[in-house]
C-alpha positions in Angstrom: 0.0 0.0 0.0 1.3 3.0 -0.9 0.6 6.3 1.4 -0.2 9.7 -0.5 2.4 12.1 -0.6 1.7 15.6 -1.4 3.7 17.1 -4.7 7.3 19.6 -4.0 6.6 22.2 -6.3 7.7 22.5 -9.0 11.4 24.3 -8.0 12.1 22.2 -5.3 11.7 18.9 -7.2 13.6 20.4 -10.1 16.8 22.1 -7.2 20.0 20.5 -7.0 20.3 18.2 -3.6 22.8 20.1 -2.2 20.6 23.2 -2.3 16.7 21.1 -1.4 19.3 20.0 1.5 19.9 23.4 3.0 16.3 24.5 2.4 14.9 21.9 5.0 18.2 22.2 7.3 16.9 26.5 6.9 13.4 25.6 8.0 13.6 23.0 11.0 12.6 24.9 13.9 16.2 23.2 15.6 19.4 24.2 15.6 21.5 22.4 13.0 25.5 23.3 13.5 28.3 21.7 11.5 31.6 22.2 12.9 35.2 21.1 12.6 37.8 19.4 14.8 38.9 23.0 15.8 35.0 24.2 16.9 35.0 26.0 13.4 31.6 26.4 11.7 31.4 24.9 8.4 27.4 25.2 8.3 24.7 26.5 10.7 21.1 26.9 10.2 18.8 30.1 11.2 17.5 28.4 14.5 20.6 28.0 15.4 21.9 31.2 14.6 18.9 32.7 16.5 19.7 29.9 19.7 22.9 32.1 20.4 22.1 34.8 18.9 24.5 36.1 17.1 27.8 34.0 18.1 29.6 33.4 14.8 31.0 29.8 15.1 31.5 27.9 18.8 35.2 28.2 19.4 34.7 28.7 23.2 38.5 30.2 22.8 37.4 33.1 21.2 35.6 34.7 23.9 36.8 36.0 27.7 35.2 33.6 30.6 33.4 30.7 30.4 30.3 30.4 27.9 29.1 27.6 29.1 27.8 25.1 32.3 26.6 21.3 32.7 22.8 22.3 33.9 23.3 19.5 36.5 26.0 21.0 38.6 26.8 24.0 37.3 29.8 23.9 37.0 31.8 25.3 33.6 32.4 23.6 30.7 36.0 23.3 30.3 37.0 24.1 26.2 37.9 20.3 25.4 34.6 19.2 27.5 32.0 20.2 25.0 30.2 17.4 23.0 31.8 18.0 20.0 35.4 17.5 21.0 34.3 14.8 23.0 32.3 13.0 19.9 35.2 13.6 17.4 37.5 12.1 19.8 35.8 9.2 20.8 34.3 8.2 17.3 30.9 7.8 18.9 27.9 10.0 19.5 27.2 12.3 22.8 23.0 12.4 23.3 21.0 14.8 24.9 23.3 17.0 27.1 21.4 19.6 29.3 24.1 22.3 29.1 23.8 26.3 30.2 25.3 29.2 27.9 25.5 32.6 27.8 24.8 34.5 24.6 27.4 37.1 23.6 24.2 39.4 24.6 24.6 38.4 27.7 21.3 35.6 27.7 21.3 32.4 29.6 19.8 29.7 27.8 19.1 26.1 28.7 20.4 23.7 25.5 19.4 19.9 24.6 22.2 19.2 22.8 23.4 16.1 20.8 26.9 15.5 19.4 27.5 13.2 15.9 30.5 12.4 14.5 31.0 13.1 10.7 33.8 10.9 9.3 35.4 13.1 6.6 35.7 11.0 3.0 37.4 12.3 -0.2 39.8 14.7 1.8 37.4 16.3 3.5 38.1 17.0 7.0 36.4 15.2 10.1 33.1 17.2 11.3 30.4 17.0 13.9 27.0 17.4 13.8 25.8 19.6 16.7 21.6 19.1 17.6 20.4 22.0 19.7 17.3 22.6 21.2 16.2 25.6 23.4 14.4 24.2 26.0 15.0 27.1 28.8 11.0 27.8 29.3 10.7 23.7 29.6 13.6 23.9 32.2 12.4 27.0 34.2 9.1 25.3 34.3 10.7 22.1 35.5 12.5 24.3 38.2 9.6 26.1 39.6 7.3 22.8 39.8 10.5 21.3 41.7 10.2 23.8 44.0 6.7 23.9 44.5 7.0 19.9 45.2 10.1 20.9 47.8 7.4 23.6 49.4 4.5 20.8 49.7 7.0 18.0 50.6 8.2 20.4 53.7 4.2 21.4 54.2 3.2 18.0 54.5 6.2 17.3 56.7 5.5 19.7 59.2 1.7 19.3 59.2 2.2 15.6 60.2 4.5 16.7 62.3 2.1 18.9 64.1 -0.7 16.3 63.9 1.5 13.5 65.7 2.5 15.8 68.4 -1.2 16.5 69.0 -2.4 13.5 68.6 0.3 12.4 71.5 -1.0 15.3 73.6 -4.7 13.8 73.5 -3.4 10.5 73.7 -1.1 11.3 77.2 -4.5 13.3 78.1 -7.2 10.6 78.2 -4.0 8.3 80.3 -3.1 10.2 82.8 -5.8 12.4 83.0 -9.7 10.9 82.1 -7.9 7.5 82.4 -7.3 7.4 86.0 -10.6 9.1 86.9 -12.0 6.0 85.1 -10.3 4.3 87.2 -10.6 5.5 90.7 -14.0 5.4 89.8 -13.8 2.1 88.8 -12.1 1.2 92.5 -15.1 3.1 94.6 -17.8 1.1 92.3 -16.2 -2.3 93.2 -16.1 -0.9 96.4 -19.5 0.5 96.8 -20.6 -3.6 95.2 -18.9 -5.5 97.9 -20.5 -3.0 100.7 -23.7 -3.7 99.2 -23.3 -7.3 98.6 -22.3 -7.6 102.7 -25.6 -5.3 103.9 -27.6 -7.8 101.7 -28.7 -5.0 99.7 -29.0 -7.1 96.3 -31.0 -4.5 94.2 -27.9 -1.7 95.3 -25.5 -4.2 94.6 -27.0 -5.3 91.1 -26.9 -1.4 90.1 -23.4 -1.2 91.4 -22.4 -4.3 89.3 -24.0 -2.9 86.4 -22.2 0.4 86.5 -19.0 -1.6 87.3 -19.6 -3.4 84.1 -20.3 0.2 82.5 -16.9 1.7 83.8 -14.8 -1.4 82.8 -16.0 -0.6 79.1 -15.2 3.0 79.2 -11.9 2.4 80.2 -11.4 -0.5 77.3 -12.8 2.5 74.7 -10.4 4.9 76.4 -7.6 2.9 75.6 -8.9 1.8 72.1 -9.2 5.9 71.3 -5.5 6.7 72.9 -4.6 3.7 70.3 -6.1 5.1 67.4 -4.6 8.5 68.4 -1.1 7.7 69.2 0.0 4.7 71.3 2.0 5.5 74.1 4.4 2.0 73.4 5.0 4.0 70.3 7.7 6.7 71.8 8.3 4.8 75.0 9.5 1.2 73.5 8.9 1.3 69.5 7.3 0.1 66.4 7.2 -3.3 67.4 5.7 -2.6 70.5 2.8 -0.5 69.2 2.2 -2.9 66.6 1.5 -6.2 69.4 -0.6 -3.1 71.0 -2.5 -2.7 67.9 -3.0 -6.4 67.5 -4.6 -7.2 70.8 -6.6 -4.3 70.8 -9.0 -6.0 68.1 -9.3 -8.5 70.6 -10.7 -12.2 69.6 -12.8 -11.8 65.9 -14.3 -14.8 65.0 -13.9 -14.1 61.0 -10.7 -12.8 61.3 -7.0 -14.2 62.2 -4.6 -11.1 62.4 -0.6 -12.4 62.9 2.2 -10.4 63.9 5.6 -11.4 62.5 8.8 -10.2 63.6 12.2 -11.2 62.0 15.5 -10.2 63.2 16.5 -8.7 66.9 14.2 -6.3 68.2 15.7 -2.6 67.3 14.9 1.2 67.7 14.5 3.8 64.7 14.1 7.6 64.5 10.8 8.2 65.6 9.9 9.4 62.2 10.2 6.1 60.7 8.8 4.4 63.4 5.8 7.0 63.3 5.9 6.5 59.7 5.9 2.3 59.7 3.3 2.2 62.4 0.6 4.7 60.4 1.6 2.4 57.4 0.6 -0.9 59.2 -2.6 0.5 61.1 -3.9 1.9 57.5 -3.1 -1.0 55.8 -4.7 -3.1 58.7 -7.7 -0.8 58.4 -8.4 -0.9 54.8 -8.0 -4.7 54.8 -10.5 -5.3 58.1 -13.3 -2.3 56.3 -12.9 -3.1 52.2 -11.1 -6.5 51.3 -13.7 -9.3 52.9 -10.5 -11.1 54.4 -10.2 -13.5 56.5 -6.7 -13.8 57.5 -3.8 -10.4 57.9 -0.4 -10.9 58.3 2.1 -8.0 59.7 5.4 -8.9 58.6 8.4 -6.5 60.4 11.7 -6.9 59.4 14.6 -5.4 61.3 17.8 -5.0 61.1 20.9 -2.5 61.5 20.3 -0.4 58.1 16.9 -1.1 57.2 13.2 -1.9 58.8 10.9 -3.8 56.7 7.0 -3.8 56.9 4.7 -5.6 54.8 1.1 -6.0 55.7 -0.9 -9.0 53.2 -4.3 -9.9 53.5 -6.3 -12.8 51.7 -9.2 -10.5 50.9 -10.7 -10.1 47.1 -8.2 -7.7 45.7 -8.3 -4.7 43.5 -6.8 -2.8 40.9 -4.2 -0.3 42.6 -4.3 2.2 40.2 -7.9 2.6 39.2 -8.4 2.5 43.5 -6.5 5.3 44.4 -7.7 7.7 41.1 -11.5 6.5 42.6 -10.3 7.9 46.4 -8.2 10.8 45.7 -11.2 12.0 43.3 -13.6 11.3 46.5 -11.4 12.9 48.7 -9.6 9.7 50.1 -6.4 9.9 50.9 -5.5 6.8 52.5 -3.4 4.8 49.8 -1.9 8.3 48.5 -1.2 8.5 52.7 0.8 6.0 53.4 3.2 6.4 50.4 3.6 10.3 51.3 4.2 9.1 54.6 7.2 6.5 53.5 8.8 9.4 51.3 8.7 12.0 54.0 10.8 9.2 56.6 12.9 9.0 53.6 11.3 5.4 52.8 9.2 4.0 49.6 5.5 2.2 50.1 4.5 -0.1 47.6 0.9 -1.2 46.8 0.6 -5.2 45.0 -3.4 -6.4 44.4 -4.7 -8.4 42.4 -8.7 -9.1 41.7 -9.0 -12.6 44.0 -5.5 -12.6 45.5 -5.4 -10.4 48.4 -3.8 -7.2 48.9 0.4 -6.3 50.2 0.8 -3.5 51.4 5.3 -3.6 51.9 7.3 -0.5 53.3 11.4 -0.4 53.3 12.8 2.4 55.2 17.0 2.5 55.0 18.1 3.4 58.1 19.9 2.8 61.4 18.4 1.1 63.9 20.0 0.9 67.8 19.1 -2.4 70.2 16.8 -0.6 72.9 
């Protein structure tokens, strides 16, 4: 099958090659530059004429200072460091080098630049085939978006930061403060029971029973709360710690098995991975109990001197990770997108694994030191 092409006119079908040649090298909106082994311009088209506007050929030795930096790490390009000495040198082709220059107007400009090696036939001399592209708006864009991402990043940061430390406030509140009211009360109900009980007052003794009962659950929702908020096990002995915490506050449920695994000898982190790990596990834990149908959790932790390891795998019906967290983030769900913000901002990486009928893993690696307690 042959595709339609649409006619040259008439002069261009009818122009010598050479001259049809620099026609399309004069219109490509790159810059096209031909140069010799000594940086000397043999051919340049207008783009690249108006890339460095006005600079007659690229013999960095014919200007004062440096006219050139590697984008990367600014620092200058040294005269037998550009591309083209390089490529001419080496025989083989330099691709898409970021590099900065300053036009003899004084411009900075941020250049894609690609180096190819012309062998020279019939006398004529070796040459290189310089590719540039002016991609400074593309690169200041790139720049401001990384430092919006560095601004959010640092936002985020500090407003978990802030919502751990009041989350421990509350949490070191309802213990030591509404806790042990619970409990004294708790002590003058029992108390108040056995009087009763002994003066044969069984009605009085029933309703101090009852209340008993009543106080004994308050204090069991207390504690499940100051779990949920922050759990005091947390800061005073750890991850793992929290973790058995979190485990047997779920208590005995007949349709689901929840196992805690630990590998390696029990260790302490900075408390923003171990902050980081825990909210991890308890999310994971949460999503799998509320949307997977499981019936069996494991909590896998993995320690050792450089590194903690979480995963979190349930047996529940699956899903398709992608499609889930566009679905949550669009209904203002933040839970998957959570616990991988969390991992990056304790200098770790969360990944997601579900399948449709095989269960959800939820694994975090964190690469840092760890101290025996």
């Amino acid at each position: 099958m042959h595709l339609p092409t649409s006619p040259l006119p008439a002069r261009a079908r009818h122009a010598p090659p050479q001259t049809l040649f620099t026609q399309v090298l004069a219109h490509l909106p790159e810059g096209i530059w031909v140069c010799d082994v000594q940086s000397h311009t043999l051919h340049r088209n207008p783009a690249a004429i108006a890339i460095w506007a006005g600079v007659r050929d690229a013999d960095a030795s014919r200007f004062p200072g440096c006219l050139g930096w590697w984008v990367d790490t600014g620092h200058p390009i040294g005269d037998d460091e550009w591309g083209s000495k390089r490529a001419l040198k080496a025989g083989e082709a330099v691709l898409d080098e970021r590099v900065e220059i300053e036009t003899t107007e004084g411009v900075r400009k941020v250049l894609l630049t690609s180096y190819i090696p012309l062998k020279g036939g019939g006398g004529a001399r070796p040459a290189c085939l310089v590719l540039i592209k002016d991609i400074t708006s593309l690169y200041r864009t790139e720049q401001r978006l990384r430092g919006a991402e560095t601004s959010l990043r640092v936002l985020s940061q500090r407003l978990l930061q802030v919502q751990e430390t009041e989350r421990q406030h509350i949490a070191q509140e309802l213990h030591d403060d509404i806790g042990q009211v619970v409990a004294a009360m708790r002590l003058h109900l029992a108390h108040m029971a056995h009087m009763a009980e002994v003066a044969g007052d069984g009605p009085m003794a029933g309703i101090a029973t009852d209340v008993l009962q009543m106080s004994d659950q308050l204090g069991a929702r207390l504690r499940q709360i100051g779990l949920g908020l922050r759990p005091l096990e947390l800061d005073d002995f750890g991850v793992m710690a929290a973790l058995r915490s979190l485990v047997a506050s779920l208590g005995r449920l007949p349709a689901l098995q929840v196992r805690l695994q630990a590998e390696g000898e029990e260790l302490r982190y900075p408390p923003a991975v171990e902050t980081a790990a825990f909210r991890i596990a308890q999310e994971a834990l949460s999503n799998a109990m509320q949307h997977s149908a499981c019936t069996a959790v494991e909590i896998r932790v993995t320690m050792a001197p450089s590194s903690l390891q979480l995963s979190v795998t349930d047996d529940g019906a699956g899903f398709e990770p992608e499609r889930a967290l566009l679905v949550a983030l669009r209904d203002g769900h933040i839970g998957l997108a959570g616990m991988q913000e969390r991992a990056r901002l304790a200098d770790g990486s969360c990944e997601l694994r579900s399948e449709i009928g095989r269960g959800t893993t939820v694994q975090a690696v964190f690469h840092t030191d760890g101290v025996a307690p």
